[in-house]
N, C-alpha and C positions, 0 to 999 in steps of 0.2 A: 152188738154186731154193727158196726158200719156198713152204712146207707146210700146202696148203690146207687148212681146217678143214672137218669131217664137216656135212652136214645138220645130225647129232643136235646137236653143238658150236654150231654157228651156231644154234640154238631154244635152247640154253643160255642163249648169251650173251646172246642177244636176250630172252629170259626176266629177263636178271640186272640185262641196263639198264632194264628198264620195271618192275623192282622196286624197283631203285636213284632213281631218279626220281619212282618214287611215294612215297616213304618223303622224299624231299627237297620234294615238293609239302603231304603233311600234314607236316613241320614247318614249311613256311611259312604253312599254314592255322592252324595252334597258334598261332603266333606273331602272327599276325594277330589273331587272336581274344585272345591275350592282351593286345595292344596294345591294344584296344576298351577291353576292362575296365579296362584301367590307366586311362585314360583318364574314364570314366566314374567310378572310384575317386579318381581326382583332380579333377575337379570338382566332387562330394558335401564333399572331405575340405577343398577350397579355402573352398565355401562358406561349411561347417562351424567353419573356423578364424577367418575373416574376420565371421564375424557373433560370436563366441565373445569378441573383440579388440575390435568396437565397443561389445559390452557392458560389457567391460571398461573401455574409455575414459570409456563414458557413465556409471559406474557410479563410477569416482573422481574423473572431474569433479562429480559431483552430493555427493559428499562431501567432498570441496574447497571447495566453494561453501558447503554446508550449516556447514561448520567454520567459515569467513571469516565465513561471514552470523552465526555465535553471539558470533564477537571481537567481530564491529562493534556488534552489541543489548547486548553486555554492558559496552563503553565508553561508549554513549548511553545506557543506562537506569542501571547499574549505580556506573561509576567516578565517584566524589567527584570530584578535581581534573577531568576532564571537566564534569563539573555547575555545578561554580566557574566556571571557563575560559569556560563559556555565557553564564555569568550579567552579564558584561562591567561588573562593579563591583566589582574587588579592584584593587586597590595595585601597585604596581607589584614589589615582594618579593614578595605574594603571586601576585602571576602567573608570575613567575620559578621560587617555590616550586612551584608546581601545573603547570607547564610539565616542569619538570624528572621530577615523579612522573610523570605521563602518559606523558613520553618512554622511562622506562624499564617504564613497561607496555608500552608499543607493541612497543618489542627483546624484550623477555616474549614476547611475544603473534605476533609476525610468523611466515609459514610460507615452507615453501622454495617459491619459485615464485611469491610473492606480494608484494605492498606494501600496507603500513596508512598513510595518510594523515589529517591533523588541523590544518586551517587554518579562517583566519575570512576573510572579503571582505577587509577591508587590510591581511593577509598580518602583524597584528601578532604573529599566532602561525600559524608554521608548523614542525610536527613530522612527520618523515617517515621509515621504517627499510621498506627490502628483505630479502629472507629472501635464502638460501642459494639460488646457481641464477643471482643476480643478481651480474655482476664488480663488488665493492664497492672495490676502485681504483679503478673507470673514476666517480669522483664525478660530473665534468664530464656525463656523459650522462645516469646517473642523476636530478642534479638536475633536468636540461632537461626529462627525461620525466616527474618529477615534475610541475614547473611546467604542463608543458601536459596532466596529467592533470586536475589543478587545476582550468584554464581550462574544460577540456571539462565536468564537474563544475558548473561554475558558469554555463553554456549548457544547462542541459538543464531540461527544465518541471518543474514541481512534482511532478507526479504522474510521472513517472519516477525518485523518489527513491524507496530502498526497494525499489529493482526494479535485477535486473542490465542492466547496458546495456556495448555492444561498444564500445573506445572502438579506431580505427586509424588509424596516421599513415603507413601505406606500407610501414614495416617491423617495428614493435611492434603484436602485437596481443592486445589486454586485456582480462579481462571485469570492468567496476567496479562495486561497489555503495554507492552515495551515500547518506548520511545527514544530518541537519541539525538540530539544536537550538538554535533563536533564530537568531544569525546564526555559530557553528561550526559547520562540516563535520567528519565523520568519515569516510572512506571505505576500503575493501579492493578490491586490485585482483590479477586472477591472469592472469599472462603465459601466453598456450596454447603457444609453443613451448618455455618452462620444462618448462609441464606436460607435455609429450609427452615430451623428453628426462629428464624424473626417473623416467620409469614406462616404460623403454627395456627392464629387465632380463625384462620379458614373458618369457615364454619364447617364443611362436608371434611376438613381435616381429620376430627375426631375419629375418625372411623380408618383411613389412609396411613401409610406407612412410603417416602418419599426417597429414592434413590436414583442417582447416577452414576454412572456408569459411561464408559467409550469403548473402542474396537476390542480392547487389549482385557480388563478390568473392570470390578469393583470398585468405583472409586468413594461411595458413602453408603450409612447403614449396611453392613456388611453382617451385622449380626440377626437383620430382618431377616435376610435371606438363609442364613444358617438356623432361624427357627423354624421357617417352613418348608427347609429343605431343598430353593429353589437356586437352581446350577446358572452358573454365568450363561451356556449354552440358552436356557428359558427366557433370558431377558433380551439376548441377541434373534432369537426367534420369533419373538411376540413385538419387535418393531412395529406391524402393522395390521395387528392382530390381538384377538384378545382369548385369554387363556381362562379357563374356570378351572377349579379344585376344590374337593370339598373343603378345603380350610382358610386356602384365600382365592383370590381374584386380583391377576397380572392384566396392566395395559403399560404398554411404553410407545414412547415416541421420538424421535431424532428432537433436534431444536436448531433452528435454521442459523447460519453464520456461529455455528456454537460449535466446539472440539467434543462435545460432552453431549447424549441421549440423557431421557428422563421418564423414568417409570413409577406407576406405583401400584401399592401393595393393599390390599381390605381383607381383614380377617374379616372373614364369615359371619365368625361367633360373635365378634364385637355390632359388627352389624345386624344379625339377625335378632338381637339381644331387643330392637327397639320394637320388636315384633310380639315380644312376650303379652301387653295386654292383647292386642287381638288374637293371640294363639287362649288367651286365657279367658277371652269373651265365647270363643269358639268354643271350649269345653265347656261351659255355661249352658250357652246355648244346647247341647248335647244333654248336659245333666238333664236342665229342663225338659226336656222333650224327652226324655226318658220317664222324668215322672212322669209327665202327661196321658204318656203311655200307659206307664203300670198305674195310674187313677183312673185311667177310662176304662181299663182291666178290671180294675177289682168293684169301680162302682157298678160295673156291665153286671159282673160277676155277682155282686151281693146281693143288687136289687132282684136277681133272679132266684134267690130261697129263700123262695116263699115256706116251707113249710122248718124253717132251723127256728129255736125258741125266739122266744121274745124279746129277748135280751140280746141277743146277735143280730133281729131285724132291727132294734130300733138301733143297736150300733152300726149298723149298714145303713140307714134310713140318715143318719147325722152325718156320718161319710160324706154320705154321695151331697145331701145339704151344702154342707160347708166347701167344698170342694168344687161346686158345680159355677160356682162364680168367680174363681180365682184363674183361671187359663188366661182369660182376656186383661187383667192383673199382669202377671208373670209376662207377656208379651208389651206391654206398655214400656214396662222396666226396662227391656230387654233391648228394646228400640232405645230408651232413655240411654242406657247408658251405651249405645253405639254410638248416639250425636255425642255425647261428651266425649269419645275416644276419639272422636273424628275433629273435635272441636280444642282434641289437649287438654280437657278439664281434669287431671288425673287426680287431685283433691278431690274434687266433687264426686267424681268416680268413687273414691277411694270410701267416703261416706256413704254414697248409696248403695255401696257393696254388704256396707256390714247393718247399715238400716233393714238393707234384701234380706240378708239373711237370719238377722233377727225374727226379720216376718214368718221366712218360712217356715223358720223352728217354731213359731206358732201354730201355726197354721198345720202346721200336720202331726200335731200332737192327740193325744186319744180323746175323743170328743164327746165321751160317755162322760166324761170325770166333768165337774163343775170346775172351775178356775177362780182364783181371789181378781176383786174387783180392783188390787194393786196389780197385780197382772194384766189385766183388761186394758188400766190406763197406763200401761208400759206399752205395750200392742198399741195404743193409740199414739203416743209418743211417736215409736219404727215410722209407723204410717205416717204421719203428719212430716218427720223428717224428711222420708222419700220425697213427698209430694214437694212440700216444700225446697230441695233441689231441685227439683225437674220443672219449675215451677215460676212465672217471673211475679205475679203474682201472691208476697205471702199472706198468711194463715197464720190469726190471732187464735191463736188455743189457752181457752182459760179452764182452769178444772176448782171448782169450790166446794171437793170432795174433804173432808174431817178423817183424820188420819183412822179416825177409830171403826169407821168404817172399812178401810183396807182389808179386811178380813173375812169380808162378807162372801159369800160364793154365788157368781153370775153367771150366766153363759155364755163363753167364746167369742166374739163380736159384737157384742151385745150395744156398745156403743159405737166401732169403728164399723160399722154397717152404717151407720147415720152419717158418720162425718164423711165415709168414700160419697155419699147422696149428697152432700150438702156440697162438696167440691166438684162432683159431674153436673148435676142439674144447675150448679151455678158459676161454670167456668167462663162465660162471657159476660161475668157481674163486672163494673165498672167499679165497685170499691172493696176493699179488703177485705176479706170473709172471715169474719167473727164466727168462732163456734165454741158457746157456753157448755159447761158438764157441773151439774150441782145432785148433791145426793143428800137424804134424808131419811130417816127411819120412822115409819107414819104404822097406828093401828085401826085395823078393821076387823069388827066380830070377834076382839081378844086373840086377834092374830094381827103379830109384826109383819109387815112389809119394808125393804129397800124401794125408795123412791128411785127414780133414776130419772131428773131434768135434761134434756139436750133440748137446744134452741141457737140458730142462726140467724143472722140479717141477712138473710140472699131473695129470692122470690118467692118463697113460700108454695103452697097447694093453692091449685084449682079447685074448686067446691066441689065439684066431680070426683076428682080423685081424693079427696077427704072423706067424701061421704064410700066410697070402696075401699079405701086404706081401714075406717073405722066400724064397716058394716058388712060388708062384699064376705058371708063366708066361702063363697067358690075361687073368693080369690081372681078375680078376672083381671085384676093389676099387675100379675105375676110377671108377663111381657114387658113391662114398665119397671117392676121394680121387683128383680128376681129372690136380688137380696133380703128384705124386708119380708118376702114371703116364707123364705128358706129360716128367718130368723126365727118368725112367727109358730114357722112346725117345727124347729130345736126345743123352742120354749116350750110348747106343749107336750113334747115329748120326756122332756129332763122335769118339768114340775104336774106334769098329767095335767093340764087345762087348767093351775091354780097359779094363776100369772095374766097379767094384759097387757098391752100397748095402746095407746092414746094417740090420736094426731090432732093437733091442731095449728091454726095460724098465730103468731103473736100477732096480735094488733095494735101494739102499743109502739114497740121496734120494728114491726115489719119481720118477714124470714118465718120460716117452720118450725115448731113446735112437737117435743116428743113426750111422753109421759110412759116410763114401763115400770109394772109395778111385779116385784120378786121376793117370794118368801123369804124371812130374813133366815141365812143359814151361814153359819161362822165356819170357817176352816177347821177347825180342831170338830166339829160337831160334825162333818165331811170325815172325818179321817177317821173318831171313832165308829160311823158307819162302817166305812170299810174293812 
């Protein structure tokens, strides 16, 4: 029959869930609250960038324009064969000559994203060159757009010369600035979706999607907006305002002496996308503290039955041991790898990720069972990596273990207890911290032992705490050195008191010295046990 629990046991228990539950209610209130901020952080930082971008657009169109506008005043005021070419009384050599100069001013003179234009009403001279940005194979289009830039040019009032004007045919859209002495034209013309695509390498671009637009139209990306659904009406309203949705985020703005407004466009997703490791540090953080929880849970819980056999105290009794040291561990990490996330380390991240979690499958594996001493120095391995990222200071790890021992069965940390000591108590050592692991198999009384050497060059023990490490049965170092003590009762527990540990100083190299000695017990001799 199953064995009621005491009053006292049941106010325990009942004590340890409404603990347990509370501590899982403030981290969802954390988390909530972090979520807020994030949030609020992200639409300052959205704002932020998007107004940051239109400056930027408006600020190299307006110097785009100011460039073109000096070609065009310096071929109208400036260039001789332009002046001739006006004057519509030379020869017919000399117009061929002065054609030909002018033309190779123009291919001079032309910018990427733009075209310089130079025709009269009967088209008896027409000179024309596209910059870079323009497919100068595709002639046949080219010229077409020419011609009808032309026309539009030669439809427009007087007083609109000298002044940029939008010229669009549905799928080119251009800002032109006409000129005229006598009866030649000169004009400069700047394609806007050139212009967006030459000034791509933005940096906060990656994220932005780039459109203009005037009173009337669409005049670029037109398919932006038919992805996210957003109406001419949303761009003429958000002039001076700024619009959120959950899939993008609209700012637009006029542009001063310009026919043309300019807005832009942030997916969300693309954006939020840069968010994934701290969303993925966050759940981290949650698991952890979840275990935390259900370990403080169950080590509350075990150490409290007292009267379950022996076999389930001492497996409660290894528990709560091995466990009891590792929270302030898992917080180190945890910190660790938030400076890296904050630092962009996302390599080093990325390895201390999976060294982590190597550990933890260690670490919380069943602690009753012995483990092979290849195991042991694979755990030692995890750890020494972690440290070693986090770490500016590295760690010479030498292991002069004989394969043939790999087999041997040890207890759990049996050596990565030593080296977390030999890296805390020596993290303000001025040189590289050596830590030796040598193993041998030595007889006493017609019984085998594994030897198990650890030794560092760091500061070594106090004589004080040598003589408690090697004598102290109450243990009074435990404050100082939790782990060592928690080692000290696994091992008496898994071999009943037929095991020791050693300390000493090297005095030859300097640094601390371990000596543990363990019944020799091979894996296969472990497994027919069980």
């Amino acid at each position: 029959m199953k064995r009621k629990d005491s009053p006292g046991q049941l106010r325990i228990k009942r004590t340890l869930r409404i603990a347990f539950w509370a501590i899982i209610l403030v981290v969802i209130a954390l988390m909530s609250v972090i979520a807020l901020i994030s949030i609020k952080t992200f639409q300052h930082q959205s704002r932020d960038s998007s107004s940051e971008l239109l400056g930027f657009y408006s600020r190299e169109l307006e110097l785009n324009a100011s460039d073109l506008e000096n070609i065009v005043q310096n071929i109208h005021s400036s260039n001789p064969s332009f002046e001739f070419l006006s004057s519509g009384n030379l020869s017919s050599s000399d117009e061929i000559l002065h054609s030909y100069l002018l033309r190779n001013h123009i291919n001079g003179s032309v910018r990427s994203g733009s075209m310089i234009l130079c025709f009269d009403e009967n088209r008896d001279i027409a000179i024309w060159q596209v910059g870079s940005g323009f497919d100068k194979k595709d002639f046949n289009k080219n010229y077409a757009l020419e011609i009808s830039i032309e026309t539009f040019i030669e439809e427009l009032p007087v007083q609109q010369l000298w002044h940029w004007n939008l010229y669009y045919n549905g799928d080119d859209a251009l800002l032109v600035l006409p000129c005229k002495k006598n009866e030649l034209y000169v004009a400069a013309a700047l394609d806007l979706t050139k212009f967006i695509a030459k000034d791509r390498d933005f940096t906060t671009m990656q994220d932005y999607e780039i459109v203009f637009f005037d009173d009337k139209e669409v005049l670029t990306n037109n398919q932006v907006l038919e992805l996210y659904n957003i109406s001419f009406d949303d761009l003429l309203n958000d002039k001076h305002g700024f619009f959120t949705d959950l899939r993008y985020i609209l700012q637009s703005q006029q542009i001063p002496n310009m026919p043309v407004n300019i807005a832009s466009i942030m997916s969300v997703s693309k954006y939020l996308a840069r968010y994934i490791p701290y969303l993925f540090l966050m759940i981290m953080v949650v698991f952890l503290m979840v275990i935390l929880a259900i370990s403080l849970y169950e080590m509350i819980s075990l150490t409290r039955q007292s009267e379950a056999k022996n076999a389930e105290k001492e497996h409660a009794q290894l528990q709560y041991f091995q466990l009891q040291t590792r929270s302030h561990f898992f917080l180190n990490c945890l910190k660790s790898l938030y400076n890296m996330l904050e630092m962009g380390e996302y390599d080093k991240m990325k390895r201390m990720i999976m060294n982590f979690s190597d550990h933890i499958r260690f670490i919380f594996h069943d602690n009753l069972s012995l483990i092979t001493l290849k195991e042991e120095l694979d755990e030692v391995n995890d750890y020494a990596g972690i440290i070693q990222i986090d770490s500016s200071t590295p760690i010479m790890l030498i292991q002069k273990v004989p394969s043939d021992y790999f087999d041997c069965m040890v207890p759990p940390l049996i050596i990565q207890t030593f080296l977390e000591n030999a890296v805390k108590y020596n993290a303000q050592y001025n040189k590289m911290l050596r830590f030796v692991i040598e193993a041998e198999i030595t007889e006493d009384k017609e019984k085998k032992y594994l030897r198990i050497k650890m030794s560092d060059n760091g500061t070594g023990y106090d004589q004080e705490m040598l003589d408690k490490l090697n004598f102290d049965s109450d243990r009074e170092y435990e404050q100082y050195h939790v782990g060592i003590s928690n080692l000290k009762r696994r091992m008496d527990i898994l071999f009943h008191g037929d095991c020791n540990l050693a300390f000493f100083n090297n005095t030859e190299q300097g640094g601390a010295m371990i000596m543990a000695y363990l019944p020799v017990i091979y894996s296969k001799d472990e497994d027919a046990k069980k």
